[in-house]
C-alpha positions in Angstrom: 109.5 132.0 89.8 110.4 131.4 93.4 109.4 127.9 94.8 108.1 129.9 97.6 105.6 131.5 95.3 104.5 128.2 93.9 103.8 127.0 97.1 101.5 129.4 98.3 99.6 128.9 94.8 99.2 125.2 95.5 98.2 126.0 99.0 95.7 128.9 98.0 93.1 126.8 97.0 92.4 124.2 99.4 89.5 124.3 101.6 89.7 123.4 105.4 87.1 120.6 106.7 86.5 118.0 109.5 87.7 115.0 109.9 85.7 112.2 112.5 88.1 110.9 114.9 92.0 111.0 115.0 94.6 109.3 117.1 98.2 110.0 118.0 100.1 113.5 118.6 102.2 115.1 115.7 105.0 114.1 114.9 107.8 114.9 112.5 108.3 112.2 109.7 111.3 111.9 107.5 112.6 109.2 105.0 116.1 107.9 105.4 118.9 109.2 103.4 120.3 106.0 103.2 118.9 102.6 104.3 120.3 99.0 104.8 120.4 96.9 101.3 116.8 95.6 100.5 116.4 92.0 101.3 116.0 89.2 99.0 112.3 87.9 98.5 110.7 85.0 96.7 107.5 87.1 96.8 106.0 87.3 93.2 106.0 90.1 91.4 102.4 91.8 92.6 103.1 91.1 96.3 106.1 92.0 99.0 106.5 90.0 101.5 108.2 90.9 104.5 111.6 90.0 105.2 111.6 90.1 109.0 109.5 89.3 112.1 107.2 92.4 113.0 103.5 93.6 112.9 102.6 93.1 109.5 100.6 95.3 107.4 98.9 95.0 104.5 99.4 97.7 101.9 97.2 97.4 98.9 97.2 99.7 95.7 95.9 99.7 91.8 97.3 100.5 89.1 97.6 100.5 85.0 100.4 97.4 85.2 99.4 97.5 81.3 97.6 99.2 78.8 98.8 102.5 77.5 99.1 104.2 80.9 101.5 101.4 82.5 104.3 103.7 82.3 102.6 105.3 85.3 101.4 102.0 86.9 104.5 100.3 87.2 106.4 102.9 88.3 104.1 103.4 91.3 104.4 99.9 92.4 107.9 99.9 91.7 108.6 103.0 93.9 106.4 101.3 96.3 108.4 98.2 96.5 111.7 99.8 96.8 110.6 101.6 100.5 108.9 98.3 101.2 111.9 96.4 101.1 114.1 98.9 102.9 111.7 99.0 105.8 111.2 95.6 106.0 115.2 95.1 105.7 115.5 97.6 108.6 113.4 94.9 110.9 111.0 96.9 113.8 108.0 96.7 115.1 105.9 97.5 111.8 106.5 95.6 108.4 104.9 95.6 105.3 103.2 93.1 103.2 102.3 95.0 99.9 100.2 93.4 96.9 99.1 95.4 93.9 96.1 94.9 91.3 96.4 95.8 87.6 93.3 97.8 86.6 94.3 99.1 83.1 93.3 102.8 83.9 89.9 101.8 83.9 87.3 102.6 86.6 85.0 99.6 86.9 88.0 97.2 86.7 89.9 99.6 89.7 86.8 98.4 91.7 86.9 95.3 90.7 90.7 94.9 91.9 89.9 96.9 94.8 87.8 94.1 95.8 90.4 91.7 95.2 92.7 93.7 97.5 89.8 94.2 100.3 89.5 90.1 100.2 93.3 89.4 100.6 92.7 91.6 104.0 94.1 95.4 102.5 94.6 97.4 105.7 95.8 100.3 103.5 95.2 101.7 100.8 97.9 103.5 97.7 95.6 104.2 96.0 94.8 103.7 91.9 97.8 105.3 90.4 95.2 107.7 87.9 92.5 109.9 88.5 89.6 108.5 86.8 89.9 104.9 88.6 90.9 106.6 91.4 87.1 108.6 92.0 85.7 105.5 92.0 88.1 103.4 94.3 88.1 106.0 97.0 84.5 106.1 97.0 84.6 102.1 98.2 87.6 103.2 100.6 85.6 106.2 102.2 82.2 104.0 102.5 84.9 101.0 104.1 86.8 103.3 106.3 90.0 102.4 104.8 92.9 105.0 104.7 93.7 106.3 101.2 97.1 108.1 100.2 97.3 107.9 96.5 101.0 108.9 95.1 99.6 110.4 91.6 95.3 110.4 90.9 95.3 114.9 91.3 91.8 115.0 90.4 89.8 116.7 93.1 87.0 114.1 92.8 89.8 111.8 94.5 89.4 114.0 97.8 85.7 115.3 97.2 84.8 118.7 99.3 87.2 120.6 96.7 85.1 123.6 95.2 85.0 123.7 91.6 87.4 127.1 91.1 85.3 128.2 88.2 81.9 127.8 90.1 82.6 127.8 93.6 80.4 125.2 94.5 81.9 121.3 95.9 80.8 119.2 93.4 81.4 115.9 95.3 81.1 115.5 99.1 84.3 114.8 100.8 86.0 111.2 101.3 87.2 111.3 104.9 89.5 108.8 104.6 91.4 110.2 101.5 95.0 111.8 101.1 96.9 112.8 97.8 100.8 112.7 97.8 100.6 115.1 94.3 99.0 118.2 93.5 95.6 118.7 93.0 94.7 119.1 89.2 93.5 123.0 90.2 96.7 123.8 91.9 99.0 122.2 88.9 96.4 124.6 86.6 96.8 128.0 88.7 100.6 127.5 89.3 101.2 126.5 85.7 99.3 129.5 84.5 101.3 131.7 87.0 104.5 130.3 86.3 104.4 130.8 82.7 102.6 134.2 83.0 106.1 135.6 85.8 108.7 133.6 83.4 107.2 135.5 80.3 107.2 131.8 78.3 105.0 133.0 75.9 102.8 136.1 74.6 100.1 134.1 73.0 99.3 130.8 74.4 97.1 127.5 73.1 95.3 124.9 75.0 94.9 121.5 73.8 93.3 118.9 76.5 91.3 116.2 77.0 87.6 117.2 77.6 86.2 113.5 79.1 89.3 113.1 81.7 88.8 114.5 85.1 92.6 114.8 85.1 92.9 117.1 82.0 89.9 118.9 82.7 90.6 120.1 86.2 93.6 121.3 85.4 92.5 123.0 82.2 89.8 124.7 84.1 92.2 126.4 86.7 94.5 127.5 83.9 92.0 129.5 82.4 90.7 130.9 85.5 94.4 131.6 86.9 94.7 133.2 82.8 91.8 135.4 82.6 92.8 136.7 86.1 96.5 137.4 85.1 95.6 138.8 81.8 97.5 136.0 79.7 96.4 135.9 76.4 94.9 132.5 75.4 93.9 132.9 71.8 93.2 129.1 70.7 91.5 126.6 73.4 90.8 123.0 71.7 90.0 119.7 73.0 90.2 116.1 72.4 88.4 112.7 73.8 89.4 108.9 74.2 88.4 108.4 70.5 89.9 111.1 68.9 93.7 111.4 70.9 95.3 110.0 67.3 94.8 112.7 64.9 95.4 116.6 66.0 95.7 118.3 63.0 92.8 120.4 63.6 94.2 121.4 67.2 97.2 122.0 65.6 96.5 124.5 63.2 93.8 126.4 65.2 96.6 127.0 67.4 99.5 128.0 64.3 96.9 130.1 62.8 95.9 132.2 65.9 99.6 132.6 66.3 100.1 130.6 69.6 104.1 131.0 70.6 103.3 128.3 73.5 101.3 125.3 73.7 99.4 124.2 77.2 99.3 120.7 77.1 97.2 119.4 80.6 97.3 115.6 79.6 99.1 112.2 79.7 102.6 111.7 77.6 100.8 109.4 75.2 98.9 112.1 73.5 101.5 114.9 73.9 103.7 112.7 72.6 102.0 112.7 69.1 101.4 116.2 69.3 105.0 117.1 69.9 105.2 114.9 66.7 102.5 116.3 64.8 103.8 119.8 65.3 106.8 119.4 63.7 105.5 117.5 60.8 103.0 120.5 60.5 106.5 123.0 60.7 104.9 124.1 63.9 107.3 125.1 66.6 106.0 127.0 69.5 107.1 126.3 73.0 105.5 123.4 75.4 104.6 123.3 78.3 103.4 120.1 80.3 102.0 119.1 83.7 102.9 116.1 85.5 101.5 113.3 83.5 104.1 113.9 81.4 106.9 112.9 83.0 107.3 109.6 81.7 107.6 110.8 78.1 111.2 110.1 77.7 110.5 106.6 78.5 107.9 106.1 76.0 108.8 103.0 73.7 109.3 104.3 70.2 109.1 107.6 70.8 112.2 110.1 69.2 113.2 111.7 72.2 114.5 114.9 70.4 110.9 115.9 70.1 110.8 116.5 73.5 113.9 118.9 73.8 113.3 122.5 75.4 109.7 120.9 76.6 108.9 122.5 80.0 106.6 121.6 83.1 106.6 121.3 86.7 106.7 118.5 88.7 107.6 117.6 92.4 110.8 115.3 91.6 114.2 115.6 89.9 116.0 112.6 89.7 119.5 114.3 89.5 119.4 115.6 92.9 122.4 115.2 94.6 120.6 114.7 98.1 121.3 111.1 99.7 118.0 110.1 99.2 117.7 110.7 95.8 120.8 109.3 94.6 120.4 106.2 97.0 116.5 105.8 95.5 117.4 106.1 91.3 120.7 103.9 91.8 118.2 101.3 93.2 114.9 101.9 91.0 118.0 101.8 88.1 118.5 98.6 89.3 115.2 97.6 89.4 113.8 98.7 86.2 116.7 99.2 84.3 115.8 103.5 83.5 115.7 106.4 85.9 112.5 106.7 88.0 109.6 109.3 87.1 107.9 111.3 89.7 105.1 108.7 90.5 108.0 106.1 91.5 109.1 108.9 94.0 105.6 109.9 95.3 104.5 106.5 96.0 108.0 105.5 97.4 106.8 109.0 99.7 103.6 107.3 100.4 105.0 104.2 101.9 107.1 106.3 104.1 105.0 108.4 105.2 102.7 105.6 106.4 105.3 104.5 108.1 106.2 107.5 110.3 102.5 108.0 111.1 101.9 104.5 112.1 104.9 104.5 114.0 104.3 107.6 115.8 100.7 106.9 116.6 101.2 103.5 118.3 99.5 101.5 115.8 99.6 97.8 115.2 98.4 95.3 112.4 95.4 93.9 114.8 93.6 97.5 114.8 91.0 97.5 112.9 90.6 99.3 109.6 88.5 102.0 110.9 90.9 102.4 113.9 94.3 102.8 111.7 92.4 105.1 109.8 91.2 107.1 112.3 95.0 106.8 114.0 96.3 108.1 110.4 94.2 110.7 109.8 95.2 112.0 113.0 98.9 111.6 111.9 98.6 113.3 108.4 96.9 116.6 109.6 99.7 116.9 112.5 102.8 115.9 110.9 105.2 116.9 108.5 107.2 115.1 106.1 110.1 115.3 104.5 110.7 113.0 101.6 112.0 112.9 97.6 109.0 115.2 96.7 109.5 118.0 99.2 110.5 118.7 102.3 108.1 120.0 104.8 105.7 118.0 103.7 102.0 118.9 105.4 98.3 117.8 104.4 95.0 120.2 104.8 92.1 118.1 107.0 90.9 118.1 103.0 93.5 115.6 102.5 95.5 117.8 100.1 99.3 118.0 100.7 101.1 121.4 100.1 104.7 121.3 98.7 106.9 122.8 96.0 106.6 122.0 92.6 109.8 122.4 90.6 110.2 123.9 87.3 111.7 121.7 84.7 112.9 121.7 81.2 113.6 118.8 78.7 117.3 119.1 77.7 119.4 116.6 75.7 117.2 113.7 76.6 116.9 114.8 80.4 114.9 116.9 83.3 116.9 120.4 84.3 115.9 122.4 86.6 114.6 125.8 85.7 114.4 127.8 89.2 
């Protein structure tokens, strides 16, 4: 399917709303292809100083830094820390100081370091890095008038004044101050569903997902909808929990024996990982096909990487682009990390940039007031467009959702290829 298409499905849900006060005109934002060499810092590890004289502000995030989701978390801050340094190398008027807070994918310890971050004087916020903390953090961000772009937490919650796409209805009010750099969990569903419904993937298909994750449940509950509505034929639908994501025998063979030739998988690469394994101790092989939360799987310490071959899903971010940017941002996260950078390196390494631009074109210095460089931001993001290593053309709904093109990709010999 056309990126075109895919864009209009991820756009087709989102809701317009009001936004109290705004500053600044629009402006058109755009991350360097290539920027100076990132200067050397004695900064410890959660904080980047700046390297040159300017108006410094502070940039604050959470993330799973460990745990079994610090994959995601340390690719976020490291993404982060790579634009941080290039901007602060550049020199200018505006510099960052960035500091991140580990919060294990947990909600009450998210708040807990988003307290931390609110004491060290956190002008803006990234975000928590996953949905679940992510709810609660941008509830204490909205009620503090602190500006929220979070590079990965999709869940509509995040944003509030979503409708629920199998009800209707807006389940939780929305957060003025809040932006998303991803999809929104519904959108990933519905284009997902559409994708594999136009590329004729599979006749029968099975969903497996976690059913006490807002992450996994959102975008199960938009696949179905977007399934019933096309007609695709889903003829085994079983879930897991927190407590149960070892063993998935059961979801397994309710799927092999209702004949599923694919297998929807809206969840993190830790459980898909032993399903992927699972299946082929079972002598199960349909076809898979993720969301985002996946990419990371390849990374996953211990994991046979073979399992993953001919896996599909979509996902903003292809690391062998031959675009300036993109080669210029992997050499360095390479350097960095010592692997190839997922797609929540490259969204938050979007979010810093973005931030950037809009500060920059709305006039704004590091003695404004919270309140005021949100307001000044807000104004920014529902003006401007952006392009960055996500998607070009970049824009955000006053509901805080961004609308770009997702890619189509496909696991092959141990590496993402592009499908479209």
């Amino acid at each position: 399917m056309k990126n075109r298409t895919l864009a209009l499905l991820l756009t087709g849900a989102m809701l317009a709303g009001a936004l109290a006060g705004c500053g600044g005109g629009a402006a058109e934002s755009k991350a360097p292809a290539e920027s100076q060499a990132p200067a050397e810092s004695a900064a410890p590890a959660e904080s980047s100083a700046p390297a040159a004289t300017g108006s410094v502000f502070k940039l604050g995030g959470t993330g799973p830094l460990t745990g079994g989701a610090a994959i995601y978390g340390n690719a976020a801050k490291a993404g982060a820390e790579i634009a941080v340094e290039e901007i602060n190398a550049m020199g200018g008027d505006i510099q960052f100081e960035l500091k991140y807070e580990d919060d294990t994918h947990d909600a009450e310890k998210a708040v807990n370091a988003y307290n931390t971050l609110k004491g060290w004087g956190m002008q803006i916020f990234l975000g928590s890095v996953t949905s679940t903390p992510c709810v609660a953090t941008s509830q204490e961000a909205n009620a503090d008038k602190t500006f929220l772009l979070t590079p990965s937490a999709s869940s509509t919650d995040v944003l509030g004044g979503v409708a629920n796409p199998l009800t209707g209805t807006v389940d939780v009010p929305r957060k003025d101050t809040a932006f998303q750099m991803c999809f929104m969990d519904p959108n990933q569903g519905s284009a997902s569903a559409q994708y594999i419904f136009d590329q004729k993937l599979g006749t029968k298909v099975g969903v497996i997902y976690k059913n006490d994750d807002v992450y996994s449940t959102g975008i199960y509950n938009s696949f179905a909808a977007k399934a019933e509505e096309l007609g695709l034929e889903v003829v085994s639908t079983t879930t897991f929990t927190e407590d149960t994501q070892t063993d998935f025998s059961v979801q397994i063979s309710d799927a092999k024996d209702n004949g599923a030739d694919l297998l929807f998988l809206p969840m993190y690469y830790q459980p898909a990982s032993l399903i992927l394994s699972q299946c082929k101790s079972a002598g199960y092989a349909p076809k898979f096909f993720g969301v985002d939360g996946m990419d990371g799987i390849l990374t996953l310490d211990g994991f046979d990487v073979t399992l993953a071959e001919g896996v599909m899903l979509l996902t903003p971010f292809n690391s062998d682009a031959t675009d300036d940017a993109t080669k210029s941002f992997v050499e360095k996260y390479k350097a960095k990390m010592g692997e190839v950078p997922n797609q929540f390196a490259a969204d938050n390494y979007d979010c810093v940039y973005a931030i950037y631009n809009a500060l920059k074109a709305a006039g704004a210095t590091a003695d404004m007031s919270n309140e005021e460089l949100c307001n000044a931001l807000i104004g920014q993001f529902t003006t401007m467009t952006f392009d960055g290593l996500t998607g070009e053309g970049m824009t955000w709904t006053a509901d805080g959702a961004v609308s770009k093109s997702p890619k189509g990709m496909v696991i092959e010999n141990g590496a993402y290829v592009g499908m479209d």
